[in-house]
N, C-alpha and C positions, 0 to 999 in steps of 0.2 A: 402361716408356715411357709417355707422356701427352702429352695435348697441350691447347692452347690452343682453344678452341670459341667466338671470336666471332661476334654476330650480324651477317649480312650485311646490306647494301640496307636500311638504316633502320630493322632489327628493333629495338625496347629491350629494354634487359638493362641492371642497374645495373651487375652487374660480369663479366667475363670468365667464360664457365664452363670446366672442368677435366673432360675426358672420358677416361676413359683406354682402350689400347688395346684390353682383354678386351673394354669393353661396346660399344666402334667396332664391333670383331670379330664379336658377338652379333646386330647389327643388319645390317652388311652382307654379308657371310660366310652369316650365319646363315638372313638374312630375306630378301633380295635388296636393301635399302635402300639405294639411293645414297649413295653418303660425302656428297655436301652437304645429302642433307636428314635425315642423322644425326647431323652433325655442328649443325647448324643448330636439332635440339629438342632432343636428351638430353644431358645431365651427370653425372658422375659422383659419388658424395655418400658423406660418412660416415654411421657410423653413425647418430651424435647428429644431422646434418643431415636426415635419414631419418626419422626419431622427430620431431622439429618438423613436417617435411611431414605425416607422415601422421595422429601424435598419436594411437597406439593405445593398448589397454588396458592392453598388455605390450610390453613394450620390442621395439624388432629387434634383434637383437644384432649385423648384421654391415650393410656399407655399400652400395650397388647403384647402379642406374641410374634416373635421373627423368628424367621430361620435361614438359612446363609446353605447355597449349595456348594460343591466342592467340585476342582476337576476331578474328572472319572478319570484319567491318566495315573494323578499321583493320589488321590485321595486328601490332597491338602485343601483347606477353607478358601471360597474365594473374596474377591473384592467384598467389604461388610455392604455395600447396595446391591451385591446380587443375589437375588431371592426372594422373597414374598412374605411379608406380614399382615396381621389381623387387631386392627384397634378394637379396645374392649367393648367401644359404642361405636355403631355403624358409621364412618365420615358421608360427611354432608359439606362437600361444597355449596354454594349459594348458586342457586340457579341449575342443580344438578340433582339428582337422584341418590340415597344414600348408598356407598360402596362398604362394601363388609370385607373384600379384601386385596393388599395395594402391594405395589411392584415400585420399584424406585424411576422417579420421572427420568425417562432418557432411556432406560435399557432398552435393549434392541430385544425383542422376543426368538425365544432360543430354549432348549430343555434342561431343566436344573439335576443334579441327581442328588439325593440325600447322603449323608455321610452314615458309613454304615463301620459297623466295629471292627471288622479286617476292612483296613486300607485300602487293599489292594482289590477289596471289591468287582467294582467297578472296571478294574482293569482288568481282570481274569475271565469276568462275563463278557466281555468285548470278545476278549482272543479265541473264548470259544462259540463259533457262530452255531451252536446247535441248542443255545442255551436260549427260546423267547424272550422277544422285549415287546415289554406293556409299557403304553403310552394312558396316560389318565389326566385329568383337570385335579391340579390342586398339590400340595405337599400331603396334608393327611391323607386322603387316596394312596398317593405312592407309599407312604409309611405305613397304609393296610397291608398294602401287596406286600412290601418286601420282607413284613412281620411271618406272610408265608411262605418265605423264600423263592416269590414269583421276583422276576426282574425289573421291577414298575419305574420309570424314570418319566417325573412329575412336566405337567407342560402350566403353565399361567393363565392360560385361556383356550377354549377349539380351536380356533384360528390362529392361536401362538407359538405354532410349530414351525413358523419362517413368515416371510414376508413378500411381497409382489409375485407372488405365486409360483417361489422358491424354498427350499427348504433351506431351514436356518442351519447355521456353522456343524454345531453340534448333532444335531437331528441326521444331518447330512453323514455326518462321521459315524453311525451306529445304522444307516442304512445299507448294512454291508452285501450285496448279492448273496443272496442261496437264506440268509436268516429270515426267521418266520416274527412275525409281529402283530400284538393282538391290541387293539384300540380299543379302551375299557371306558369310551366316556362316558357325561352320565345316561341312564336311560329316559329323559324327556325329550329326548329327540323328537321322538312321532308328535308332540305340540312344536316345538323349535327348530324352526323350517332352516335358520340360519347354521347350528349345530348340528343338522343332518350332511349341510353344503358344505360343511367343513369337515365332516367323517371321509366323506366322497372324495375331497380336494387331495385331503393329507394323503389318503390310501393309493392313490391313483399316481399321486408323487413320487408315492413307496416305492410302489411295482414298478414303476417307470428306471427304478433303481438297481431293480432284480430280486424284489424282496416277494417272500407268500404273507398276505394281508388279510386277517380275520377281523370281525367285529362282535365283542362279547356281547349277549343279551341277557337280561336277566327281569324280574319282575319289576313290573314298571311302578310297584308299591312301595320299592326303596330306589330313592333317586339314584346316588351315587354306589360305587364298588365298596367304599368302607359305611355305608350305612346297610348293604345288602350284607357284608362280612358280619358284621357285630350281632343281626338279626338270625341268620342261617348258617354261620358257622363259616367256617374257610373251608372246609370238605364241599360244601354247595359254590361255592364259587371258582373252585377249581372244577368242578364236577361241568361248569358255564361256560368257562375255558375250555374243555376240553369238546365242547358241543360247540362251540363258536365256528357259524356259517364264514364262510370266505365274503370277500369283498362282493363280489360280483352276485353271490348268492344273496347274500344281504341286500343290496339293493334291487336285486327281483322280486323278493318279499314284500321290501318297502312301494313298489308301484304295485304290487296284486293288493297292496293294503289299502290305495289310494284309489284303486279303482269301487272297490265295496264300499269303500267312503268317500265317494267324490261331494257330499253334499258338505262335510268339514271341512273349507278349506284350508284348518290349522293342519290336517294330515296330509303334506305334500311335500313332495321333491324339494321344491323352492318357496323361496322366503314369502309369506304373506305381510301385506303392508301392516310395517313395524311401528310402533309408537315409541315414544321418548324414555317411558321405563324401558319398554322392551329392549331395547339398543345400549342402553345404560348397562343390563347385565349381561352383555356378549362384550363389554369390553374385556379390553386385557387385565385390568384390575378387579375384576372379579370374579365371581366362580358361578357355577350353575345352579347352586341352591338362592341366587339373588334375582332369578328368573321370576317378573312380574305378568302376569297374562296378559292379552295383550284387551284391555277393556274401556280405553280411551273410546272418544267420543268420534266417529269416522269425521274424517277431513281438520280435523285437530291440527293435521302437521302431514304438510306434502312433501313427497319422495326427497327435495333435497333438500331438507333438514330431517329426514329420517339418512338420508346417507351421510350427511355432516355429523350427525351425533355418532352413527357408527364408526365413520372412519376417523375422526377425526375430534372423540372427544377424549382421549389419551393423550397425555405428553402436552407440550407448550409448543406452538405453530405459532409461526408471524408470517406477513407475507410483504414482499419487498418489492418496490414497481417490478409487479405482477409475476413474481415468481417466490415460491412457497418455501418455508426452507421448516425444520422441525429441531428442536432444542437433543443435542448427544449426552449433556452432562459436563460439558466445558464449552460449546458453543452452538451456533444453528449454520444444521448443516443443512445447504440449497439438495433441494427433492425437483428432479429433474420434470419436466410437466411429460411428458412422456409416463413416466413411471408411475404417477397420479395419476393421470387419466386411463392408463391400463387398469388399476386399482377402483376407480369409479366403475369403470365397464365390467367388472367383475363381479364386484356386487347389484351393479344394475343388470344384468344378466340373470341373477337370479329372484330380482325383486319381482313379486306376482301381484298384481290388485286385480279384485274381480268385475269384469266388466260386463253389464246386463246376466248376473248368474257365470258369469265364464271366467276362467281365470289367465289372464295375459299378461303377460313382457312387454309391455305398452310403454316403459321407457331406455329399451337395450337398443337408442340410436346415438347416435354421435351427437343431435342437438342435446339430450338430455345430459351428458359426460359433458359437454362445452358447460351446459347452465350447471350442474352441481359446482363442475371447478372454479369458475367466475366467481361464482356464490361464497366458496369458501375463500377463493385469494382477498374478494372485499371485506368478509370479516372478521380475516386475520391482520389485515392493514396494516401499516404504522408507517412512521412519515423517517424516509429516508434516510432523515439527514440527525435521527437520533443512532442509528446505529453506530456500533464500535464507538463507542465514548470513550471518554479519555484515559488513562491508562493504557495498558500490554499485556494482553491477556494469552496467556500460558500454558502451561501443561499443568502446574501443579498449583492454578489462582493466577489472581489479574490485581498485578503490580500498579496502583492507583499513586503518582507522584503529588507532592503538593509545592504549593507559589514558596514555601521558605527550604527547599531544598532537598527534604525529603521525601522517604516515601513510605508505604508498607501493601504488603499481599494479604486481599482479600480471597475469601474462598469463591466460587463460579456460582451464579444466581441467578435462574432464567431470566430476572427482571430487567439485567442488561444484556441487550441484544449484541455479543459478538458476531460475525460470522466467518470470524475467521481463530486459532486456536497455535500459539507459537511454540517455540523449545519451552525447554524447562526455565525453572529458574534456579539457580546450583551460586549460591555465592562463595562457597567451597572450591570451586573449579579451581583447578588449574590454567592458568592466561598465557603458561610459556608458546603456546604452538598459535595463539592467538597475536601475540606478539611477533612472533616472525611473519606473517604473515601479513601484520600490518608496518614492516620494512619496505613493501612496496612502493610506499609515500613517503615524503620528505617529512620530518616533526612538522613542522608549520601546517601543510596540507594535511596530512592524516587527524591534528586536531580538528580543524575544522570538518573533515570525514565525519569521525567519532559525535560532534557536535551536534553536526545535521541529523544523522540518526539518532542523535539520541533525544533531538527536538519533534519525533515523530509520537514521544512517549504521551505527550499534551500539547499540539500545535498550536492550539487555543490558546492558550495560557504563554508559551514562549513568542506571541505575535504583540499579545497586551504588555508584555515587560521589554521588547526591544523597540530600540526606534526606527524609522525609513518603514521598509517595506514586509522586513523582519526578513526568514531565511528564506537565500536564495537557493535556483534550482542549481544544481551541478551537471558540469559537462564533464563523463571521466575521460581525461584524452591518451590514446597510445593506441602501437601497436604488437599485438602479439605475445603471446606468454608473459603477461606484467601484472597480472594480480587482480584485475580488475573485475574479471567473468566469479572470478573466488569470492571476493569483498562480497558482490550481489548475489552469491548462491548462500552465504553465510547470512546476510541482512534479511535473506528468503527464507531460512530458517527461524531467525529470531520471530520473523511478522506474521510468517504461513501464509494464510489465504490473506492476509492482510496488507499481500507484496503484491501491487500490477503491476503490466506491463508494457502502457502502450507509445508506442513510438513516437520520432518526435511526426513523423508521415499522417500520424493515427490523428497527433490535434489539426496538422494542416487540412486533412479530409475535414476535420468538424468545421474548421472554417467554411468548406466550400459546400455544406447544408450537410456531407452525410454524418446525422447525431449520433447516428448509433455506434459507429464508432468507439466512441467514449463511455458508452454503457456500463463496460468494466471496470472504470475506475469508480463505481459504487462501493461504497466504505471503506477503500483502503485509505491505510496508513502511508506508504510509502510507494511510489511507484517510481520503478528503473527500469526500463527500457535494456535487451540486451543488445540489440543492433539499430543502430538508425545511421541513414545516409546523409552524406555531405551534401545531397542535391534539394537543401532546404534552406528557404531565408531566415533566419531565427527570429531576425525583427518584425516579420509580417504575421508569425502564429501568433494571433489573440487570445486565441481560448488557452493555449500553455500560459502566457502572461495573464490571465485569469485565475490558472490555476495552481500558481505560484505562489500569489498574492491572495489568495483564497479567495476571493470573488467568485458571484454565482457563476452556474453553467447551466443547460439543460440537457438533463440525461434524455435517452431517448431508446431503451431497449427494440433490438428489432422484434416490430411489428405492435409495440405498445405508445401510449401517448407518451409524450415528453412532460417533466416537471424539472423543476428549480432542484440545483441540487446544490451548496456548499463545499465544496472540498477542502480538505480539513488533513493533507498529507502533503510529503515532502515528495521533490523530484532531483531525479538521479538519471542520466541515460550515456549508457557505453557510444565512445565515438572514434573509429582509428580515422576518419581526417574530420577535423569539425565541419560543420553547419558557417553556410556564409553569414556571415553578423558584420554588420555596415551600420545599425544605428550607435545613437550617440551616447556618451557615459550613462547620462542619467536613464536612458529607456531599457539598456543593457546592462550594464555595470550595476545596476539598482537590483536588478533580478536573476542574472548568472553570473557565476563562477566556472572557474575549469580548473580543475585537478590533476595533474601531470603524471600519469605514468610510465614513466621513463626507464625502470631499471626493469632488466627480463629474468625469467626462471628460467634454469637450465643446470642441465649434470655437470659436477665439475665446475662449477661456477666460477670466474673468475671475476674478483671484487672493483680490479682496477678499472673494469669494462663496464662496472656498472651490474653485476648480473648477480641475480640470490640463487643460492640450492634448490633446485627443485625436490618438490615432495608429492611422490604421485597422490597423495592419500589428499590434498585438495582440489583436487581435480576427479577423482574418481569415485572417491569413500563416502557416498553420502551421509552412514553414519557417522564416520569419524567429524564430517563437519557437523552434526546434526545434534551430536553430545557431546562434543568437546571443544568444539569453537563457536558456535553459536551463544551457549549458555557465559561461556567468558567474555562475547562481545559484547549480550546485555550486560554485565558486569561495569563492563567498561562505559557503554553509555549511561549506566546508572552513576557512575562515578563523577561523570560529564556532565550531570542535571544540576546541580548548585554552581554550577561556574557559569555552567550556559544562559540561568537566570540572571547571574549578577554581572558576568562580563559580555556576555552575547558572544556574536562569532567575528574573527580577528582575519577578514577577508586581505589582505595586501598580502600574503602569500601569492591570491589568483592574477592578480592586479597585470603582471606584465604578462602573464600567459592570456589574459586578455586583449591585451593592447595588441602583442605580435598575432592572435585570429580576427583583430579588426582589421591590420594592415595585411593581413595575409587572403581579408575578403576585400576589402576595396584600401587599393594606393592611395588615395587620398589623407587616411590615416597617418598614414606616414610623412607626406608631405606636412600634414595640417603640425604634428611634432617636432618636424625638424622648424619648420619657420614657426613655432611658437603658439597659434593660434589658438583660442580655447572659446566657451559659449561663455559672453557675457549680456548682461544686460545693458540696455543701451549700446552696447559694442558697435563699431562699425567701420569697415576695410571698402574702398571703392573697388567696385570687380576688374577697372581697366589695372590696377594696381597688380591685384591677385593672378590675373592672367599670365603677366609681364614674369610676376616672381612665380610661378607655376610652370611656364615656360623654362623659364633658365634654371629651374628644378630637375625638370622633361631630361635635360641637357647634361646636368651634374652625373645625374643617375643613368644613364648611358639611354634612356627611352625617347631620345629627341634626335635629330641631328640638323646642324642648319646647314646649308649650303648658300655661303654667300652671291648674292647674282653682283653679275656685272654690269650690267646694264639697265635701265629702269626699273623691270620688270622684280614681284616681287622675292624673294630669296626661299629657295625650295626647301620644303620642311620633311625628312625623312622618319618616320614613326618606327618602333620596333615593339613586338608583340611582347604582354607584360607575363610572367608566369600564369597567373588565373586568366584562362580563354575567356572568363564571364564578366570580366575588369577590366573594362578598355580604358585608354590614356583620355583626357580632353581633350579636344581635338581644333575648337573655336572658342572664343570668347562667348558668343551667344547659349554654349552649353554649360557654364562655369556655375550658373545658380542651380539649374537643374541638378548638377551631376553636386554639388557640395551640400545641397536638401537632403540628400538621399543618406550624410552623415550628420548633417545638424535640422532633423526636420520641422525644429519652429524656428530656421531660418526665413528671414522676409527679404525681398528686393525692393528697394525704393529709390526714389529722385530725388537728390539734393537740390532743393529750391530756397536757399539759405542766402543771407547776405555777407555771411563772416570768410565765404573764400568764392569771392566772386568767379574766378577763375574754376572751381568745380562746380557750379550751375547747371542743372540740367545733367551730371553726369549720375551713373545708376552704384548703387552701393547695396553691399548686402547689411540685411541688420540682424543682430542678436548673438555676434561674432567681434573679438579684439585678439590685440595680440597680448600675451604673456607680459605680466608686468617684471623688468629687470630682464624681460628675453633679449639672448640677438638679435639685432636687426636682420628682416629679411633683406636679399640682397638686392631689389629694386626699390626698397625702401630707406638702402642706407646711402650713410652721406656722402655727397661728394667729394673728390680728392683733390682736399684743400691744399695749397703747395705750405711747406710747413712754415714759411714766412704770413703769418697770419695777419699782418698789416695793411692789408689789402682788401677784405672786411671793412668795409667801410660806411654799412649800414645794415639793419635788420626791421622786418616787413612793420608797418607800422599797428599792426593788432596778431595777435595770437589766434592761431587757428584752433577753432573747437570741435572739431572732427577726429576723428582716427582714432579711435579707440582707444578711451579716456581712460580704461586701465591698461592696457598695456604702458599705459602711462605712460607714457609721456615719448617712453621708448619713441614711438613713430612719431613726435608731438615735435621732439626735439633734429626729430632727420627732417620734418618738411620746412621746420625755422630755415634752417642753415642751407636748404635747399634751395629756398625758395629765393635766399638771402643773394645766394650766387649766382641765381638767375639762373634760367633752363640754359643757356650757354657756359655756363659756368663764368660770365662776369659778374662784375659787384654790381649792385643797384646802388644807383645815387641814391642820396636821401641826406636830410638835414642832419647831425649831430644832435641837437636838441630832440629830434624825435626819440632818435635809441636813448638818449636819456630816459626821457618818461617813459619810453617803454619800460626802461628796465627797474625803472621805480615803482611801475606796478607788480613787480614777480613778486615773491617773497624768496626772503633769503637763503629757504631747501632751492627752490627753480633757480634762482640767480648763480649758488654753487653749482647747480647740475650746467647750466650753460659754460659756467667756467670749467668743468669739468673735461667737458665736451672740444674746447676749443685749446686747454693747453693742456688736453692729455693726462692730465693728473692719475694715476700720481707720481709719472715719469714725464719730464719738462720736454724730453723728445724721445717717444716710445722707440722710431726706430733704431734708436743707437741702445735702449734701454732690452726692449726682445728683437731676438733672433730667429728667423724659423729653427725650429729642433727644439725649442728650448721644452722642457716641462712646465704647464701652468696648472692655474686651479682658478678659484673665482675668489674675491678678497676682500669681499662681505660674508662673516660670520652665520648671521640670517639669512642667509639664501642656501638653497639646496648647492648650486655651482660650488660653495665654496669647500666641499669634500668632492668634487668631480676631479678625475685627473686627465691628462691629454697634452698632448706636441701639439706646438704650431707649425702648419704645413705649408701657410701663405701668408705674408703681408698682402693687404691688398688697397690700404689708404694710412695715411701718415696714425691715424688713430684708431683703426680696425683691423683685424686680421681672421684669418680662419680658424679651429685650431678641432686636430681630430680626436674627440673625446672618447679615451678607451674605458671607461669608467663614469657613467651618470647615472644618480637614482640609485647608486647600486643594481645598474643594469651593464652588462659584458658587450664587448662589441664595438667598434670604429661607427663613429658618424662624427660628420665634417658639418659645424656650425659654427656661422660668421660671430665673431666676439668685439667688443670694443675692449682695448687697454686698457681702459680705467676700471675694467669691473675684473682687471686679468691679476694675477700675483704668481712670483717664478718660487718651485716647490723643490 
């Protein structure tokens, strides 16, 4: 038989509940409970309905009764796990004691109140403070009391009336000064030393509130308030109510009781050493009739696993290098070691074992609080580098992506260790406010923005499907009202505790031993930095270049050992002037990015300047970003997971915001661009070369001056200081490897000991450096100013030189022929005719054109009557980037080279003057 269980007089409920007759039975029969106000809270549930409510470690196997409390405010139902049910067969975890009655894993213990047939209950006994409230263990208790229109609002457990030796939310809210209050728990106290400790605690908390504190007593032949009701009537137990000693009287009785029985030492103040049933039923899931005596075998189980099973055998704990954290019901929240260990000293405070006939507090010291917590953080364990797995976990489930694109939302499972818990997830939202906000960046940059976050979703997974090094850390660069402090408080909402912070200062210290430092970035997902200084070399932090590239680290909490840790998250860090960065493509360019932002927010906004509308609400509205721009930017990086798998991320947006913080940390950069130079293999420039065209760089760029001498002596060199104090000029040739290592540093120096240019023997060259193939010549390396009657040429050296940086190809290959041809005075070298024959019968007919090329100007028979300075050129090979550059020539400077100032390369803005030969020029 069963029945229909609607809620009366305005209660909500979305749908009808199903009570059946057994658990009617149980409650009113049993309990003395009114048929309408047991019909009006409990339901009857399956198994599997059972197992969702409570969401234990081990299944229940069999289906029971729940009941759901209501706020006392409005009288409406609350969340379906908050509350208490009873499986029809006692649960039995494995390894644990049978519980008969369970609370949903994660609630925070708090006072439930039953739903009663006027609404407003609850609310009206509040308002008037002359109206007692009874506190009791259990729902049917409370459902005796309130059958007699006593005001009984139900607690979970003795000790479930708050936590760290606070009164919970609720508890706290009905402790109103001047109200009287009667604590109806069961009467086994005089054996449950721990149930006594807890009458005491909660009472003294009361009064501490302003409250008058009674303790009902009644025959200690009927344990609880609804087993004394049903036996004796409700007239006998209000009759006990109304006889109820005050607090303080009550525990005078309780030691005049202990003194006539000093020889039980179950009859005292404080707890006698507990065994493993005993501790099993003071937890929170269960009630007082599961009290087992305490008849274990002495020394079965010492004090700290008699405090681990107490404190500690509710809910799901892990513990993470050495700090404790406890499962909420969407994630594990860190339980600070302060607040534990107060928690241990509380109950070792009142742990008693008898020593020779006596009974002592023989472990209320600090060593004993140290060994309990030790004890439990090692057997809560788990290895680090499983927490926060892959997915984003949520407010409402944890978004698990997969390798073809998609994804779907699972519900929250102790079994994956979060510890951190983000926005919702709303794929409903609205994106328009998320969208202006992501105006800050240019389309180019902002994809790749959106990318990056959204590769934090499974970093694991986006590192195995992209090639190189996978994503890089971003630098956001600007200053001042530009969006960026926004982006990171939004990206802070999407991850939660999932967002660190630490600087880029925080990896330099790990470098220089202090680990701890980096402690913080334990599990997260994403870490951006809000401020970091410019007074940092970027190329020298390791452990960031570790943690980029996910490579181990070791963590090193302060004051615990250090272990290996994975990082397994992206990197972000606000910057208004960059970080000095001097290394070379591949060490930098492989692992940062920078992100420009450039346009400001501001009132009145003007677009032509660059500037968005400001909107104070992201900057000050936590909610507003917190529900309404966050839940759209997941959106948005869930949008970005199938592209970000198949196309990766499209870096040449960062590329010259790169280049200009190389050149803007060391000049060299600049230099090494404008003459051409790039890392090659086998590559190689002789230094006295580099010098010479470095110098007369010095020179161009106003950072040199010569002064000619007049006299022997050698001609004075005036230096002028460079923007960056930290970025001095060269200064000697003998510094020129040193100071050009410092941008290419698998640069080598060596001695050409070669036979193929006898004349560089012995000279030093650097190696793993050329110049650009199809580059300018630099200007010490280009060719002499042949007079344009080229008949005069009347030999070329009898071997080809195999030096100078065989890709630049040929570029320098072809200036040291013709150089070398004119001789360092610029006369001709004799030589036989038949030699330049077979020389040139060894070229092949590409080199043979390119010397002809070289020698009559091609593909103007005499460039200088063909360009002009002023004129407009470009480059006039389809295949090369030159040939969409545009730019004026500013100088002739040999019958077939000239200068020419490119307003336009690369699709980069800006004049720079780079020597060109004619034949590689075309008029536009």
């Amino acid at each position: 038989m069963s029945h229909n269980n609607n809620p009366t007089n305005g209660q909500l409920s979305s749908t009808a509940k199903y009570l059946s007759t057994k658990h009617l039975a149980e409650w009113c029969e049993g309990s003395a409970v009114s048929e309408a106000i047991a019909r009006l809270n409990i339901e009857s549930l399956t198994a599997k309905e059972l197992n969702e409510r409570v969401c234990p470690k081990e299944p229940i196997k069999t289906g029971g009764w729940w009941y759901r409390g209501v706020n006392w405010r409005t009288g409406a139902f609350m969340g379906t796990r908050y509350g208490q049910g009873k499986p029809d067969k006692a649960h039995h975890p494995e390894g644990s004691k049978e519980r008969k009655y369970l609370t949903s894993s994660g609630m925070e213990p708090d006072a439930i109140f039953l739903a009663m047939p006027d609404r407003d209950y609850w609310a009206k006994v509040h308002a008037d403070k002359s109206i007692p409230r009874h506190w009791t263990e259990g729902a049917k208790k409370s459902g005796a009391g309130l059958s007699l229109d006593l005001a009984v609002i139900a607690l979970t457990g003795v000790w479930n009336w708050g936590e760290d030796g606070e009164l919970a939310k609720f508890v706290r809210e009905w402790a109103q000064p001047g109200t009287i209050h009667y604590i109806d728990f069961d009467s086994d106290y005089a054996a449950n030393p721990s149930c006594r400790a807890a009458i005491l605690k909660f009472g003294r908390l009361l009064e501490q509130e302003g409250c008058e504190v009674h303790v009902t007593v009644w025959d200690t032949k009927f344990k609880g308030m609804d087993d004394f009701i049903k036996a004796n009537g409700g007239d006998a137990f209000k009759e006990a109510v109304a006889n109820a000693p005050t607090l303080a009287k009550w525990e005078k009785q309780l030691k005049k009781g202990d003194r006539k029985n000093n020889t039980n030492p179950n009859v005292s103040l404080t707890p006698h050493p507990r065994t493993h049933e005993n501790v099993v039923s003071l937890s929170s899931s269960s009630s007082g009739s599961d009290y087992i005596p305490d008849t274990a075998p002495a020394g079965e189980q010492n004090f700290v696993l008699k405090a681990e099973e107490y404190l500690y055998s509710e809910g799901h704990w892990v513990s993470i290098a050495g700090q404790l954290y406890r499962f909420t019901g969407t994630h594990y929240e860190l339980r600070l070691e302060v607040v534990e260990k107060r928690r241990i000293r509380d109950y070792l405070s009142n742990y008693v074992e008898m020593v020779r006939s006596v009974p002592r507090k023989k472990y209320a010291n600090s060593a004993s609080i140290n060994q309990v917590y030790d004890w439990v953080i090692a057997g809560f364990a788990v290895d680090p580098n499983i927490i926060n797995p892959d997915g984003l976990n949520t407010l409402n489930g944890v978004i698990k992506v997969n390798p073809d694109g998609t994804y779907n939302v699972e519900p929250h499972d102790p079994k994956n260790i979060y510890t951190y818990v983000g926005c919702k997830y709303d794929p409903t939202i609205d994106p328009a406010d998320c969208d202006r906000l992501l105006e800050c960046l240019e389309p180019s940059q902002r994809e790749i923005f959106l990318r990056t976050a959204a590769a934090a979703l499974n970093l694991k997974l986006v590192r195995s499907k992209l090639t190189g090094r996978g994503v890089k850390g971003l630098l956001c660069h600007g200053e001042g009202s530009n969006g960026k402090d926004t982006l990171r408080a939004v990206l802070a909402a999407v991850y939660g505790n999932g967002m660190t912070g630490k600087s880029l200062s925080d990896f330099r210290a790990y470098d220089t031993g202090r680990k701890f430092n980096l402690s913080g970035l334990l599990g997260g997902v994403c870490n951006w930095a809000s401020e970091n200084t410019a007074k940092v070399d970027l190329d020298n932090i390791q452990s960031l270049k570790q943690f980029i590239t996910g490579d181990p680290i070791d963590i090193e909490p302060k004051g615990k050992d250090s272990h290996e840790y994975k990082p397994v998250a992206t990197f972000f860090a606000n910057c208004n002037k960059l970080p000095s960065i001097t290394g070379g493509t591949e060490a930098i360019e492989g692992r940062y990015g920078i992100l420009n932002f450039e346009k400001t927010y501001a009132k009145n906004a003007i677009a032509s300047e660059g500037q968005l509308e400001a909107d104070p609400r992201f900057k000050d509205d936590e909610k507003f970003i917190l529900e309404q721009i966050a839940p759209a930017m997941l959106n948005k990086m869930l949008e970005r997971w199938p592209l970000l798998l198949s196309e990766g991320i499209d870096y040449k947006a960062t590329k010259e915001a790169m280049q200009k913080a190389q050149e803007e940390s060391r000049h060299l950069w600049q230099f090494v661009r404008d003459a051409g130079i790039e890392v090659q293999t086998g590559g190689r420039i002789y230094i006295k070369d580099l010098w010479e065209r470095l110098q007369e760089w010095y020179v161009e760029t106003g950072t040199l001056e010569i002064e000619q001498s007049t006299s022997d002596r050698k001609d004075k060199l005036i230096w002028h200081d460079l923007p960056n104090k930290y970025d001095t000029p060269v200064k000697a040739i003998n510094q020129v490897f040193a100071r050009f290592s410092e941008i290419f540093p698998k640069l080598k120096r060596l001695q050409y000991n070669g036979r193929d240019e006898m004349e560089r023997r012995a000279q030093w060259y650097l190696s793993g450096i050329g110049f650009v193939q199809n580059s300018e010549l630099p200007v010490n390396l280009a060719l002499p100013a042949l007079p344009v009657d080229t008949e005069g040429l009347t030999a070329l050296p009898t071997a080809l030189p195999h030096h100078v940086g065989r890709a630049s190809g040929r570029a320098s290959d072809r200036a040291t022929i013709l150089s070398e041809s004119a001789g360092r005075d610029g006369r001709a070298i004799s030589s036989p005719y038949a030699e330049l024959c077979n020389l040139l019968s060894q070229l092949t007919a590409d080199e043979r054109q390119k010397i002809a090329d070289l020698l009559t100007g091609i593909p103007c028979s005499d460039p200088i009557k063909a360009f002009r300075v002023g004129d407009k050129v470009a480059g006039n090979k389809p295949e090369d980037s030159s040939y969409n550059w545009h730019g004026r020539i500013v100088e002739i400077t040999t019958s077939i080279s000239c200068k020419v100032d490119w307003q336009e390369r690369e699709g980069k803005k800006g004049g720079r003057v780079i020597s060109m030969l004619f034949c590689n020029l075309r008029k536009i």
